[in-house]
C-alpha positions as CSV (number, residue, x, y, z in Angstrom):
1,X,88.9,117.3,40.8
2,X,91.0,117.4,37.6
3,X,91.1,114.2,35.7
4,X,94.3,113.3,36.4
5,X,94.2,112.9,40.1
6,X,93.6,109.6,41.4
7,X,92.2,109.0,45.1
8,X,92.9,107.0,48.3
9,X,90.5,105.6,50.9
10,X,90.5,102.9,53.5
11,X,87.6,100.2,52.7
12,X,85.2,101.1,55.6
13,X,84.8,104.6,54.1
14,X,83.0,103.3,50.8
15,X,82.2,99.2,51.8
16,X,79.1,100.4,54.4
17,X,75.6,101.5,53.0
18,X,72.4,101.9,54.9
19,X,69.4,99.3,54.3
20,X,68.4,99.8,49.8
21,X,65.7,101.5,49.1
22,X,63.4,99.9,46.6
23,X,65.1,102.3,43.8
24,X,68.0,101.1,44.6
25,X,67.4,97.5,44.4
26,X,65.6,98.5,40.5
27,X,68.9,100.3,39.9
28,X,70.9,97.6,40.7
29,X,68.9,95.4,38.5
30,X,68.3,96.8,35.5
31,X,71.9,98.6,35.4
32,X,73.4,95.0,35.4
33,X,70.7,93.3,33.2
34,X,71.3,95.9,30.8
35,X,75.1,96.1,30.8
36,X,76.7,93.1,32.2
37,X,75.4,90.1,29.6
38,X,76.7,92.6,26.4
39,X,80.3,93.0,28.1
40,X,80.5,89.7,28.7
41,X,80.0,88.4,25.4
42,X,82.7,91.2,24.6
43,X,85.2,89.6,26.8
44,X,84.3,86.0,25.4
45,X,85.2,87.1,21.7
46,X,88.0,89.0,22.9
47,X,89.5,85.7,24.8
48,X,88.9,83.5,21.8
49,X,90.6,85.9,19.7
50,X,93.5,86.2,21.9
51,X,94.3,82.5,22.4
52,X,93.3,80.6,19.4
53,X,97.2,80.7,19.2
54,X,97.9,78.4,21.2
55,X,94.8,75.8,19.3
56,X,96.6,76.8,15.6
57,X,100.1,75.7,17.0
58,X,98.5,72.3,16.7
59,X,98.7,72.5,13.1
60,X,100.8,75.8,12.5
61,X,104.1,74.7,13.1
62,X,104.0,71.9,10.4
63,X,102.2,74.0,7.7
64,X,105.3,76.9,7.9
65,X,108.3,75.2,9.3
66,X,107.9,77.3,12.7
67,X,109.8,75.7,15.7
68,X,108.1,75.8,19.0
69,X,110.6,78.5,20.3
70,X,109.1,80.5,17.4
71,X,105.6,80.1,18.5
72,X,106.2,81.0,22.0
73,X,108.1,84.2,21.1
74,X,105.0,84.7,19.0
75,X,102.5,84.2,21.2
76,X,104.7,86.4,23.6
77,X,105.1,89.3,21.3
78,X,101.0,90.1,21.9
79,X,101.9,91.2,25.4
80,X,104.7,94.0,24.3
81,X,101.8,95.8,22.4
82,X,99.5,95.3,24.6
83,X,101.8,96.6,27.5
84,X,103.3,99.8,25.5
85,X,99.3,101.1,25.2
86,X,97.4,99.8,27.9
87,X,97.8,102.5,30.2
88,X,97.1,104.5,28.0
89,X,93.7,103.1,26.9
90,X,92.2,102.7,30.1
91,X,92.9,106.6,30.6
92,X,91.0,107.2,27.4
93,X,88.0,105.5,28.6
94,X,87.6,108.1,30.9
95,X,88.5,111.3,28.7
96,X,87.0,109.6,25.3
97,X,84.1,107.7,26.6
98,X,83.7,103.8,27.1
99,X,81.5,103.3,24.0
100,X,83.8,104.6,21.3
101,X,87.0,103.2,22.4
102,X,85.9,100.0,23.6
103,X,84.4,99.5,19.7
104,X,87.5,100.9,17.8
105,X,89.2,98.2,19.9
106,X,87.1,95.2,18.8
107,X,87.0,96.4,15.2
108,X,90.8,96.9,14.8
109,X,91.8,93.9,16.8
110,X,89.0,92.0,14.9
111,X,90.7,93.1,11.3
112,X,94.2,92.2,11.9
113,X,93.0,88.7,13.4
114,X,91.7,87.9,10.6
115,X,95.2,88.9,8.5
116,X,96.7,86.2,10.9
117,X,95.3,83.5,8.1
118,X,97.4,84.9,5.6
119,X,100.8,85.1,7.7
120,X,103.8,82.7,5.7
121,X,107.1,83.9,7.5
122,X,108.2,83.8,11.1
123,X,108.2,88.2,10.7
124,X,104.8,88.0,9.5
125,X,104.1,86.1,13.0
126,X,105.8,88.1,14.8
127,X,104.3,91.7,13.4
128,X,100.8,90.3,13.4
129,X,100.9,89.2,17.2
130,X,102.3,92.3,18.2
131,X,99.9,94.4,16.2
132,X,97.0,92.5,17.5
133,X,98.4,93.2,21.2
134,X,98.5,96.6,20.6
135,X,94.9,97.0,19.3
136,X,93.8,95.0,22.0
137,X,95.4,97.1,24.9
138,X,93.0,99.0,26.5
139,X,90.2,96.7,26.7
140,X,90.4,94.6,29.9
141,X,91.4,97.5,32.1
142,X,89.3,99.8,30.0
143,X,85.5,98.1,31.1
144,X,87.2,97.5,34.4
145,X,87.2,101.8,34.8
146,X,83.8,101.6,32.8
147,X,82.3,99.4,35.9
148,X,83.2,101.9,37.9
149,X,81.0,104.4,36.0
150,X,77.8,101.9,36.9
151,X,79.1,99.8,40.2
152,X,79.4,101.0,43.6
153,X,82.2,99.0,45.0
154,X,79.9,97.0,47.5
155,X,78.7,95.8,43.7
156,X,82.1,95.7,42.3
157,X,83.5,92.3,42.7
158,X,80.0,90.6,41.6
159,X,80.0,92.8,38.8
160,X,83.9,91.8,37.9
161,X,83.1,88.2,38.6
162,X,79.8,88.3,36.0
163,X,82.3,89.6,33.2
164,X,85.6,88.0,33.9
165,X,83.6,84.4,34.1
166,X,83.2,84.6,30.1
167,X,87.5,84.5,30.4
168,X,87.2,80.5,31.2
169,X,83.6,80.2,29.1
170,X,86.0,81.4,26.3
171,X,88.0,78.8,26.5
172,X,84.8,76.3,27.4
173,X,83.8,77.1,24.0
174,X,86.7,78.4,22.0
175,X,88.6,75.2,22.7
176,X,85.9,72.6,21.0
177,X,85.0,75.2,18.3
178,X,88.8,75.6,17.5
179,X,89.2,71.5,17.4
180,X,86.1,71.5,15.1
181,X,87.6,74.3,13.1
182,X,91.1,72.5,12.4
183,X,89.3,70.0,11.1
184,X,88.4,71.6,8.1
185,X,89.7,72.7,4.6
186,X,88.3,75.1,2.9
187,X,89.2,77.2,-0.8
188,X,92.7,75.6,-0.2
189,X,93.2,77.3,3.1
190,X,93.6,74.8,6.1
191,X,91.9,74.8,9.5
192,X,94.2,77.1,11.5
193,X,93.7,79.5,9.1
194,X,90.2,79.3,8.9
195,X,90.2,79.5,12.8
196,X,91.2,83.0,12.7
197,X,89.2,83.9,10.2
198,X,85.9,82.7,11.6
199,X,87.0,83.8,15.0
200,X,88.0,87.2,13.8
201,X,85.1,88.6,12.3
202,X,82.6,88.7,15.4
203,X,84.8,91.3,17.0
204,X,84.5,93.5,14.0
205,X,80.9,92.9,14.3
206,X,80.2,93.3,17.6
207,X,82.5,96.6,17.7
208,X,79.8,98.4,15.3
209,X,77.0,97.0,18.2
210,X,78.7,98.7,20.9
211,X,78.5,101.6,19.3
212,X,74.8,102.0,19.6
213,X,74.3,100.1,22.4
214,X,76.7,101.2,25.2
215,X,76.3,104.0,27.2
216,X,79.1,106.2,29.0
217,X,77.5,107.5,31.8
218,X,74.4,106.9,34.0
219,X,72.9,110.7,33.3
220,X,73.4,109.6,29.8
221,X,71.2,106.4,29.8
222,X,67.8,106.9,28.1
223,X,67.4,103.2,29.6
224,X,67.3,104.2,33.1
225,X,64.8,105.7,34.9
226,X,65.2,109.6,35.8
227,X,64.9,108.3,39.7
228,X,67.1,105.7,39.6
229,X,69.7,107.8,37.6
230,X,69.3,109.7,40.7
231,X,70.0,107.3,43.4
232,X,73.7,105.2,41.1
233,X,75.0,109.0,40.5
234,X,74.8,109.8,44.1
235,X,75.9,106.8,45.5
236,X,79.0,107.2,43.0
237,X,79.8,110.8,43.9
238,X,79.4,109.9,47.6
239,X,81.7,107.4,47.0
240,X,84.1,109.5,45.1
241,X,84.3,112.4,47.8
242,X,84.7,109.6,50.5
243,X,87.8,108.6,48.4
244,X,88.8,112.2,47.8
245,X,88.7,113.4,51.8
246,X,91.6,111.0,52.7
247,X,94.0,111.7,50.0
248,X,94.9,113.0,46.4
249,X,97.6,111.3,44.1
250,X,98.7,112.3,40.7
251,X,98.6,109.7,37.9
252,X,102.2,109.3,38.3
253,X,102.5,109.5,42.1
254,X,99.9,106.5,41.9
255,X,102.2,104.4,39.9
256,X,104.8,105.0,42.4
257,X,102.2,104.3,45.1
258,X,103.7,101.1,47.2
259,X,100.3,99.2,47.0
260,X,99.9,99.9,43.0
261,X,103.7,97.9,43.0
262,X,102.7,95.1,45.1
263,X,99.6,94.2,43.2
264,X,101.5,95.0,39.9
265,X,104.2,92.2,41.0
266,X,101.5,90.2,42.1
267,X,99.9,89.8,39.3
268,X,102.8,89.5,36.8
269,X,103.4,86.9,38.7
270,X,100.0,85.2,38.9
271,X,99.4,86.0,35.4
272,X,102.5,84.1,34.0
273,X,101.6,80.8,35.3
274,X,98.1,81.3,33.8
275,X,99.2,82.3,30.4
276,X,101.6,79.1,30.5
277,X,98.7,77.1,30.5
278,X,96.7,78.9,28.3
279,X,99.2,78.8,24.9
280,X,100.8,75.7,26.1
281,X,98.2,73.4,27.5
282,X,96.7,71.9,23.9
283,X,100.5,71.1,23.0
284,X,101.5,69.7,26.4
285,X,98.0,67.6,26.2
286,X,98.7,66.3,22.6
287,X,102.3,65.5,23.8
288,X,100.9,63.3,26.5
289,X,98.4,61.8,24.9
290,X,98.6,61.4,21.2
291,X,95.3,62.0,20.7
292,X,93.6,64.3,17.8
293,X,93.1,67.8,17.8
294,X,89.5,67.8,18.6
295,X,90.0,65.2,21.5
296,X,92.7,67.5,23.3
297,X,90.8,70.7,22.7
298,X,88.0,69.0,24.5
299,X,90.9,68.4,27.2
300,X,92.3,72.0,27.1
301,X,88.4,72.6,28.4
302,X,88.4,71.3,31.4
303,X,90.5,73.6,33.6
304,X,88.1,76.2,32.6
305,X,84.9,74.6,33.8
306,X,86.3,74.4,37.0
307,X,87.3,78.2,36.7
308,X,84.0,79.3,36.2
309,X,82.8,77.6,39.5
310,X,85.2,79.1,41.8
311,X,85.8,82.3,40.0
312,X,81.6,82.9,40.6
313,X,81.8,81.9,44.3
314,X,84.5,83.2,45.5
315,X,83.7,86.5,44.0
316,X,80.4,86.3,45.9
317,X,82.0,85.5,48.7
318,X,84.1,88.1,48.6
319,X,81.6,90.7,48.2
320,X,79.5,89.3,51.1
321,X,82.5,89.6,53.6
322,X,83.8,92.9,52.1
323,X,87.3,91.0,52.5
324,X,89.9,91.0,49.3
325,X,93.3,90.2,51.0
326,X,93.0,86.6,51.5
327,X,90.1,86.2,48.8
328,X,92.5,86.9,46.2
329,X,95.5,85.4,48.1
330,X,94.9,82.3,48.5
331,X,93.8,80.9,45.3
332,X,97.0,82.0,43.8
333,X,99.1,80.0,46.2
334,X,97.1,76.9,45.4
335,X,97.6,77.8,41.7
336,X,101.0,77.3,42.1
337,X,101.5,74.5,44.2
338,X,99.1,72.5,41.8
339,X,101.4,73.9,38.9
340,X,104.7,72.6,40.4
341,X,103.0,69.2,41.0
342,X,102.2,69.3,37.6
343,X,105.9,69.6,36.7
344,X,107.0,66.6,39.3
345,X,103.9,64.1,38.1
346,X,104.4,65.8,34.0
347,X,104.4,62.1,32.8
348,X,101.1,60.9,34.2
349,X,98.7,61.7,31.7
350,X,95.2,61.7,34.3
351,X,97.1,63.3,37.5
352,X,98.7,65.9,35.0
353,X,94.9,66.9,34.0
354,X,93.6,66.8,37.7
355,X,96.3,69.2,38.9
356,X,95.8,71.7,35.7
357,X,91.6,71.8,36.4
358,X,93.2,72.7,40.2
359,X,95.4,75.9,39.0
360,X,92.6,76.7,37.1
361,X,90.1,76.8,39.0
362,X,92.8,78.3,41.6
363,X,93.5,81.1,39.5
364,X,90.4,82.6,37.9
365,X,88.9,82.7,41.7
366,X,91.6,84.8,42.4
367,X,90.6,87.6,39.5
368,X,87.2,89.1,40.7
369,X,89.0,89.7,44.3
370,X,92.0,91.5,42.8
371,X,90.6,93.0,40.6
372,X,88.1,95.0,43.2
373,X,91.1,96.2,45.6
374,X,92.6,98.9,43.0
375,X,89.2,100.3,42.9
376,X,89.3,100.8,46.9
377,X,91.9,102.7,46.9
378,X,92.4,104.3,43.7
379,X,89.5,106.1,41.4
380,X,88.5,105.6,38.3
381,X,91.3,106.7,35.6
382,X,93.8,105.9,38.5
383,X,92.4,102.5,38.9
């Protein structure tokens, strides 16, 4: 099949499997001992780079004149790169390989973080955030396409739970760590600009790792035993042709594809209310409550604790009733009834907090589900 045909299949052609064999089970194992743990600390680094933003506009704004309005449209800039080549990048993973991309990612996007200590005009803002968009397009939908190298989609949503639960223990640790960083002042430079220093650098780091430690493609791993390399590419290709015997799509006929639409509304939508809170909860918090950057940081937190519970359990859940639909359904609605509550009660400084933990935790249950259905119907690259 040529790689740029993308596949179709109803769920009960891939989502039923005989009793595992005791290969299987080792398989199962060691292939997410041995990847999972590294991807997510990826994704942690990756989330703490991409949302110290919103912890610098604590102190940004009054270091360089910047208005709010100029922080937002700063913070929104990211997005246009990282629209214009994320397509893009996620095809590359499978035509380039997972290990190389995924690295030249974390090391660009790691180097022009740290350039955003040194910014001193609103353009210099502006170019930075889109530049650091753009390297970091690709990523995100880029190891989703890479866990369908390793994951058979019975596995799937676990496996996208276990990596997209270091999106709210990003902002469990990134928020204290960027109030203890605003704190300081160092060779002159003040603590927003230390924050992306510091926060910077690992990505460059860990980009050189990946290149000796991931691994493209299960034949490939040296790690895995010659049997059990056996049994994940077989369950894979069985999977694939079970995909392939419905229907064929072209890349572009799948982007016209009425489902791809639908989830790609869906989660414009979803995703706008999250990344609200994400750049705009520390300011709304100090706002309210006056209190110092460390203390609201602390605050910013909380949302994400509760994130981390529900995201784990309902993508466990999921997985154990092979259902998506209403697994990823219904945590968005709640998300977005506890936001509009948070508009009507904005003035109550306890309730407010109460309602954001609620669309938090709402809305990070909601990824591991969604994020499996495109991967039931579509394959790989087209996914």
């Amino acid at each position: 099949m040529p790689d740029n045909v993308v596949t179709s299949a109803p769920p009960q052609s891939v989502s039923s499997a005989p009793p595992e064999s005791e290969v299987a089970q080792r398989a199962r194992r060691r292939i997410a001992r041995r990847l999972l743990p590294f991807l997510f600390v990826l994704y942690v680094i990756a989330f703490i780079d991409r949302m110290n933003v919103g912890a610098a506009a604590l102190q940004m704004p009054r270091d360089l004149g910047f208005s709010e309005d100029v922080i937002g449209f700063g913070a929104g800039i990211f997005f246009f790169g990282y629209f214009l080549l994320e397509i893009p990048g996620a095809l590359i993973v499978e035509r380039w390989g997972a290990r190389r991309w995924i690295a030249r990612i974390m090391i660009t996007w790691g180097m022009i973080t740290v350039l955003m200590a040194f910014i001193h005009t609103e353009r210099q803002f502006y170019l930075v955030r889109f530049f650091v968009g753009a390297a970091e397009a690709g990523f995100f939908p880029g190891v989703i396409v890479y866990l369908t190298h390793w994951f058979r989609y019975q596995d799937r949503a676990k496996a996208v739970a276990v990596f997209y639960a270091a999106n709210p223990i990003a902002y469990i640790i990134g928020s204290p760590l960027a109030g203890l960083l605003l704190g300081i002042s160092w060779l002159g430079l003040r603590g927003w600009r230390w924050l992306f220093i510091i926060e910077g650098i690992p990505a460059v780091l860990f980009g050189v790792i990946t290149i000796f430690y991931l691994t493209d493609w299960p034949e490939k791993a040296r790690w895995l035993p010659a049997d059990e390399q056996s049994w994940i590419t077989a369950e894979l290709r069985r999977e694939k042709e079970a995909k392939k015997s419905i229907r064929s799509y072209s890349i572009w006929e799948a982007l016209r594809h009425r489902d791809v639409i639908l989830l790609t509304l869906c989660y414009f939508c979803a995703m706008t209310g999250s990344y609200g809170i994400a750049f705009w909860l520390p300011t709304i918090l100090k706002h309210l409550s006056g209190r110092s950057d460390l203390q609201v940081t602390l605050l910013a937190a909380l949302p994400y604790v509760a994130a981390l519970i529900t995201q784990q359990l309902n993508g466990w859940h999921s997985d154990r009733t092979c259902e998506r639909r209403w697994h990823s359904a219904v945590p968005v609605f709640v998300c977005g009834i506890a936001l509009a509550f948070a508009v009507i009660y904005r003035t109550n400084l306890t309730v407010s907090i109460l309602l954001f933990v609620v669309a938090g935790g709402a809305f990070y249950g909601f990824q591991p589900c969604f994020w499996a259905v495109p991967t039931l119907f579509l394959c790989r690259g087209g996914a």
